[in-house]
N, C-alpha and C positions, 0 to 999 in steps of 0.2 A: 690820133689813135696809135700809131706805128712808135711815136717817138713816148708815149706813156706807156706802152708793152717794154722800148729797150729799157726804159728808167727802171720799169719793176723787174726786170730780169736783171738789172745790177744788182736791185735790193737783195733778191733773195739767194743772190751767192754768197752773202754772210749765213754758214750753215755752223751748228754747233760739232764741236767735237766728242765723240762717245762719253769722256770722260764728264763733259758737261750735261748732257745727257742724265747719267747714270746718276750724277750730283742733285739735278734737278724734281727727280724721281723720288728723292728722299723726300724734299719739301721741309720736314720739318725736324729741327735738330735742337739741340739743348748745350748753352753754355756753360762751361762749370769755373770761375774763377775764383783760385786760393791762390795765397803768397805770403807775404808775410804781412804784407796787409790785412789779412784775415784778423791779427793782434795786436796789428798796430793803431786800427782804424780809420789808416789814410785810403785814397782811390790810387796813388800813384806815391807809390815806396821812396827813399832817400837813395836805397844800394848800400848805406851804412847801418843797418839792421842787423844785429847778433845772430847768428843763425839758432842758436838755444833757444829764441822764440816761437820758431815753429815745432808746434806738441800735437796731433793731433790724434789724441788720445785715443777713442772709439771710432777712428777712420774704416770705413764700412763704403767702399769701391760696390759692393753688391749692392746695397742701399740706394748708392745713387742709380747704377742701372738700370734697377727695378722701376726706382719710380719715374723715371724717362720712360720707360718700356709701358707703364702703364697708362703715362700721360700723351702718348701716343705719337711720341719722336722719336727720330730715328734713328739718334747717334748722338756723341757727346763730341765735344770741342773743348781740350783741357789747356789754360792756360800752362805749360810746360815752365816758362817762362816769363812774365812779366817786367817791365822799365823797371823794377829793382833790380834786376839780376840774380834774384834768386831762382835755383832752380829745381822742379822737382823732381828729379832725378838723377844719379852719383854722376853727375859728368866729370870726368876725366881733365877739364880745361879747366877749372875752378874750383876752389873750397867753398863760394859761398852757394853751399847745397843741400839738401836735404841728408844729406853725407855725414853735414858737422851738426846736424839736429842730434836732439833725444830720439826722435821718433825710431822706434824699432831697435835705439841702440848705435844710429847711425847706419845702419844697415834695409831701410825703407827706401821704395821706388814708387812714390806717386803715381809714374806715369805707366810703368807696370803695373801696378794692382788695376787702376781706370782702365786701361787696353785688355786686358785679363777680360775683368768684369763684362765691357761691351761684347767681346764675342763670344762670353760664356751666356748675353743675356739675347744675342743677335742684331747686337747693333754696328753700328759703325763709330770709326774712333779717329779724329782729328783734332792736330795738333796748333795751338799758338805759341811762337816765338817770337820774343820781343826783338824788333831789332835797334829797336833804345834800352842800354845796359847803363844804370847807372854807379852801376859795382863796378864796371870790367875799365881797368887803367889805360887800357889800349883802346878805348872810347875817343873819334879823333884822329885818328893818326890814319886813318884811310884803308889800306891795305894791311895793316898786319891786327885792325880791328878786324877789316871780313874776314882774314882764313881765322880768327877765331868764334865768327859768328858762323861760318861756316862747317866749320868742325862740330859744334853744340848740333846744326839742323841733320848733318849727316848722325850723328848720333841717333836724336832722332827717328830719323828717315829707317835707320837699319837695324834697330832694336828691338822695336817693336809691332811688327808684322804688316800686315798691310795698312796704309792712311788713307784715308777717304781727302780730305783734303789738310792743306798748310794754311793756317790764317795769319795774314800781313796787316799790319797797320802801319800808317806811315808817320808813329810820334817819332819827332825827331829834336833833341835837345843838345844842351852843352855836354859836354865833358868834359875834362882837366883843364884849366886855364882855357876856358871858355872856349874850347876849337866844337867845332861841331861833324859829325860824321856822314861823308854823303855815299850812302849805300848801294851799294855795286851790285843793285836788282837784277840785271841779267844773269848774274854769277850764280845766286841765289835762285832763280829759276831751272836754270841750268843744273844745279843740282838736286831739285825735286823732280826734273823729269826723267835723271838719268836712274836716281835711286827710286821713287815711287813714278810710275807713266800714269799709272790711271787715278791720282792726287789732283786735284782741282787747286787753284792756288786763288787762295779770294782776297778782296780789297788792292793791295797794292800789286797783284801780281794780274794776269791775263786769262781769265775764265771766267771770273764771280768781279761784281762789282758791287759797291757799295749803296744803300738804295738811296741816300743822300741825308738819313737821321735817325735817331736812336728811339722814338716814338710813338713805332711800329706804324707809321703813315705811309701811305703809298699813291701811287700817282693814279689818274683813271685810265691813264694808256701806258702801262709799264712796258716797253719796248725792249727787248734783246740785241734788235738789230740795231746800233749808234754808231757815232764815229768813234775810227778806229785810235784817236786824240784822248778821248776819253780816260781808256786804260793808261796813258802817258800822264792824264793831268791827275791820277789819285794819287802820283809817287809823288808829288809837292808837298813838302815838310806844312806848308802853310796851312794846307787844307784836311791837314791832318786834325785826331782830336785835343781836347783840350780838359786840362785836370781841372777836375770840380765844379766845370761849367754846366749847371742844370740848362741851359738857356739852351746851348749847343746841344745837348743831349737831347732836350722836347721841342725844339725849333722843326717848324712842319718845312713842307720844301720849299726853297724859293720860286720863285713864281719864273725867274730867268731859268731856270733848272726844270719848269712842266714838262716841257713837251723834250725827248729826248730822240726819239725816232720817227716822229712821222716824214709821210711823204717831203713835206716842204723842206721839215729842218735837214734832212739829212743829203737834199738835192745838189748841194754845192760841196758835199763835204767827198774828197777823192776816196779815201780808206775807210771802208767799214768793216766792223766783227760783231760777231753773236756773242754779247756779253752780259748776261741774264743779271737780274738783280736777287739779294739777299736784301731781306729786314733785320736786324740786330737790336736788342732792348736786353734790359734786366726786368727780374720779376717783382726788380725791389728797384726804389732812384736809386740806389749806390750801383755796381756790379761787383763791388766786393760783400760781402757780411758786414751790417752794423745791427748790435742788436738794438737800438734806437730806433730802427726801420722796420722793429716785427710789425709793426700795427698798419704800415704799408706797405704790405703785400697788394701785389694785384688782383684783383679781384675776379671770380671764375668767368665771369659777363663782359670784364673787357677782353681777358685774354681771347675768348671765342670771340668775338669782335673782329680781333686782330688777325686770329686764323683766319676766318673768311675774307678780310679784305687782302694779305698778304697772300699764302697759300692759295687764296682763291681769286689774286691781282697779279697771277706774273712772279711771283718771286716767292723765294724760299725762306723761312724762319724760323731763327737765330735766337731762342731763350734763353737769356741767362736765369740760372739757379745757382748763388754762391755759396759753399759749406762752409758751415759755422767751424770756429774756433776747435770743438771736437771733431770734426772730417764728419759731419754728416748734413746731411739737406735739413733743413728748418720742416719742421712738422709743416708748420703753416702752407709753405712754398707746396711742400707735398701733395696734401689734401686740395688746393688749388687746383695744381697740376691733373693731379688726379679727374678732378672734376673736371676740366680740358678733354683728357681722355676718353672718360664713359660718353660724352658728348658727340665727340669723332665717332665714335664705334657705334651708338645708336643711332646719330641722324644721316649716316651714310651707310648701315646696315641694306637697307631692302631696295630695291633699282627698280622702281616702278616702270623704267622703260624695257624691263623685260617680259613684262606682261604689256607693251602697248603697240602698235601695227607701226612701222614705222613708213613714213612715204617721202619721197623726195621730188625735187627738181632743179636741174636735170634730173630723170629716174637713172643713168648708169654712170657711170664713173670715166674717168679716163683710159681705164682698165679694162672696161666692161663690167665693173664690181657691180655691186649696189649698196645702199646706204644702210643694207645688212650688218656691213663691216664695222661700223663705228657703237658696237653693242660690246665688242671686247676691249677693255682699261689695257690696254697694251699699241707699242709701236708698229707690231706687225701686222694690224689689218687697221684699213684706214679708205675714206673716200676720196678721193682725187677727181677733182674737178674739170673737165676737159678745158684744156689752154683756152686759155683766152675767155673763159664765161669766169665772172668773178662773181656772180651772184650764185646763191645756193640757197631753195629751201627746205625743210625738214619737219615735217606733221609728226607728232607724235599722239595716236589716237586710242582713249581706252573705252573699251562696253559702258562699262562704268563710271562714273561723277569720282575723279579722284584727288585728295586733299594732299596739293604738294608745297613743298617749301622748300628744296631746292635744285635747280639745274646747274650740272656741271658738264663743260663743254673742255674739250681740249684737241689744240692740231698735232698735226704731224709735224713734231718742229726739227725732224732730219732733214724736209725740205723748207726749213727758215720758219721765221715768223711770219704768215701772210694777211690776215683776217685786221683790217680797219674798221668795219663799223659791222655792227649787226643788231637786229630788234628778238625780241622776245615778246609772242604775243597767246591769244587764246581765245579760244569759243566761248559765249556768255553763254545762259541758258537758253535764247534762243538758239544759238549756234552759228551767232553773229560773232565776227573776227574782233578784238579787242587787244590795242596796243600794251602790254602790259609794261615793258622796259625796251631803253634805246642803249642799247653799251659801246663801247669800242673794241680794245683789243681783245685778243684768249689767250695765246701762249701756248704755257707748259700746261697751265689750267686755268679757268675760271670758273669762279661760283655764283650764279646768281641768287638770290634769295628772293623766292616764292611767297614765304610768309603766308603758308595758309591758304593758296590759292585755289579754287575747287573747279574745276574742270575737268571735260572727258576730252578735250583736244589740245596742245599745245604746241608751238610755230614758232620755231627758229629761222629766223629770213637775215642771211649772209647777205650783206647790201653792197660791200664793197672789200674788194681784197687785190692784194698785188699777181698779177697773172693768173692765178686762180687758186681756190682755198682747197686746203687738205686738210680734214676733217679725220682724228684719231677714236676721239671717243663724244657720245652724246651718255647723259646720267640724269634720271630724275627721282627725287627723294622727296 
């Protein structure tokens, strides 16, 4: 007993940092990739594209806002830059830019009008930087590639107001006479924490990790806490993505890649961190605009799908919506979207656990609280489990026979991820106990899906957790 308390008090000194935190809170975000791809119709540019191709005529920054804002995400992620190297915004280091476009006259800022727009609409705004440039000649040569991949992120970083996060990927290719560039990611971090502190840096950098495929699949135990190897092996060129590979793109996870944190895996491994997972997909197979691909669009039934298992499995999600050749969202994508949205807002509208008795056991907290506290969607009240008791249960009991379909659970994950297994159960109409689901982990969040279930009692039983569970919010819809 004594030597499985010190093990789970390893565990859970992998704690998130605020900025992880405040990232995670968003949940759901929206990709927006244009480039010159948008008219050329490739996924992955040459760097030897006229920049005269980029025209986008009725570019409308408010357009896309809105309908992010409606579809009920919370920020956009604007490809700045893409492996052609084009960029969209006048940078100072290169001509091949939105600079030497028609657009506006040569006098348009993509990344300006998009940053505008999000905090005129209330969102957040993060940036991708390729750090595969197939324009830039200094691609290769090591050092006087990064102070100029360097230069372009500080730009960046200090233009346009505050970043929610930097997005990295690790494609990494030839350059001039085949040398290849191996990128001096410490540098590169080093300068989004001194210019942006509370920026997340995802995929290749140290806070957001990648969830392992573009197909919006997620694992049943999406864990936080991994080894601290992990964030080292996403910066391998290899494991990077790959142009045009549908396979790669909807390949679900490997089966060596399941389990990422539990007890067992993580018991030999010396260095752990709190390194929360992201889903990433497009709304269409491409992630660029082809208009070949109107007629697949995603459909409103998978997308909610995908929100519930991702948003409601541990990790956050990453929409792509690519604008068309004119700069604006495909109607299709919209109305989609849309439908996403009105979905969110009605089926987590009304919180039937606040019209329902709540009961516990243990009945007080570590604190002396009671399981009062986990009735506010916030970090500041929360149930804390007296050390050492890792089981927790939770009645939640109404007068009335009530028709629910979903339960949302989430911890307190300023003190870690703790919560490994737990049941969801319920009174029949006798008022006999009935298993209803067996889960694992919660996280930032989990949703369960009720599907109609009609009951006046319902029973959360915490079966097992690392030193004891902290319980932030209980939600039933």
């Amino acid at each position: 007993m004594y030597e499985n308390m010190q093990e789970d008090l390893r565990l859970i000194r992998a704690v998130p940092h605020p900025r992880q935190i405040a990232y995670q809170e968003l949940e759901f975000l929206c990709f927006a990739h244009f480039t010159v791809n948008t008219y050329t119709g490739r996924e992955w540019g040459l760097g030897d594209e006229p920049e005269s191709i980029f025209y986008p005529a009725k570019m409308d920054a408010g357009q896309w806002a809105a309908a992010v804002k409606e579809g009920g995400a919370r920020g956009i992620i604007l490809t700045c830059k893409h492996h052609d190297g084009f960029c969209l915004w006048p940078s100072r280091y290169t001509e091949h830019s939105v600079k030497n476009s028609p657009y506006k006259g040569g006098r348009g800022d993509i990344v300006r009008e998009v940053s505008d727009a999000c905090r005129a609409y209330g969102l957040k705004f993060g940036v991708y930087l390729s750090p595969w440039d197939r324009n830039c000649p200094l691609y290769g040569q090591g050092k006087p590639y990064d102070d100029y991949y360097v230069n372009q992120l500080e730009e960046l970083l200090t233009g346009y107001g505050e970043i929610c996060v930097v997005w990295l990927d690790g494609a990494c290719g030839e350059g001039p006479n085949g040398r290849v560039q191996r990128y001096d990611w410490e540098r590169y971090f080093e300068v989004v924490r001194r210019l942006q502190p509370g920026a997340c840096i995802f995929g290749c950098g140290p806070d957001i990790r990648w969830c392992g495929n573009e197909a919006g699949k997620t694992r049943p135990s999406e864990w936080s806490v991994v080894p601290a190897d992990m964030a080292r092996a996403e910066r391998v060129a290899e494991k990077s993505q790959k142009e045009d590979d549908k396979n790669f793109r909807e390949r679900g996870i490997d089966s060596t890649q399941l389990d990422l944190g539990s007890r067992q895996k993580l018991k030999k491994e010396p260095d752990l961190i709190f390194y929360p997972a992201e889903t990433d997909l497009s709304i269409r197979p491409g992630w660029f605009y082809h208009p070949e691909e109107d007629g697949q669009v995603r459909s409103f039934e998978n997308l909610k799908d995908i929100y519930l298992k991702t948003v409601g499995g541990n990790a956050n999600l990453l929409l792509n919506l690519p604008p068309t050749p004119d700069g604006l969202f495909h109607e299709t994508d919209v109305r989609t979207l849309a439908r996403l949205g009105a979905f969110l807002r009605e089926a987590f509208a009304d919180n039937l656990a606040d019209k329902a008795q709540l009961v516990s056991l243990p009945a007080a907290d570590q604190n002396g609280g009671t399981i009062e506290n986990v009735r506010r969607d916030d970090y500041d009240a929360y149930f804390e489990n007296p050390e050492g008791e890792r089981e927790l249960t939770v009645r939640l009991r109404w007068e009335e026979e009530q028709k629910l379909e979903y339960l949302v659970l989430k911890e307190q994950i300023r003190f870690s991820q703790r919560v490994e297994a737990f049941t969801v159960s319920y009174a029949d109409a006798d008022g006999n106990e009935q298993e209803y689901e067996a889960c694992t982990v919660i996280g930032h969040k989990k949703i369960v899906a009720l599907n109609g279930l009609r009951t006046k009692e319902l029973i959360v039983r915490i079966t097992d957790a690392r030193v004891a569970p902290i319980l932030s919010f209980v939600g039933v819809y």
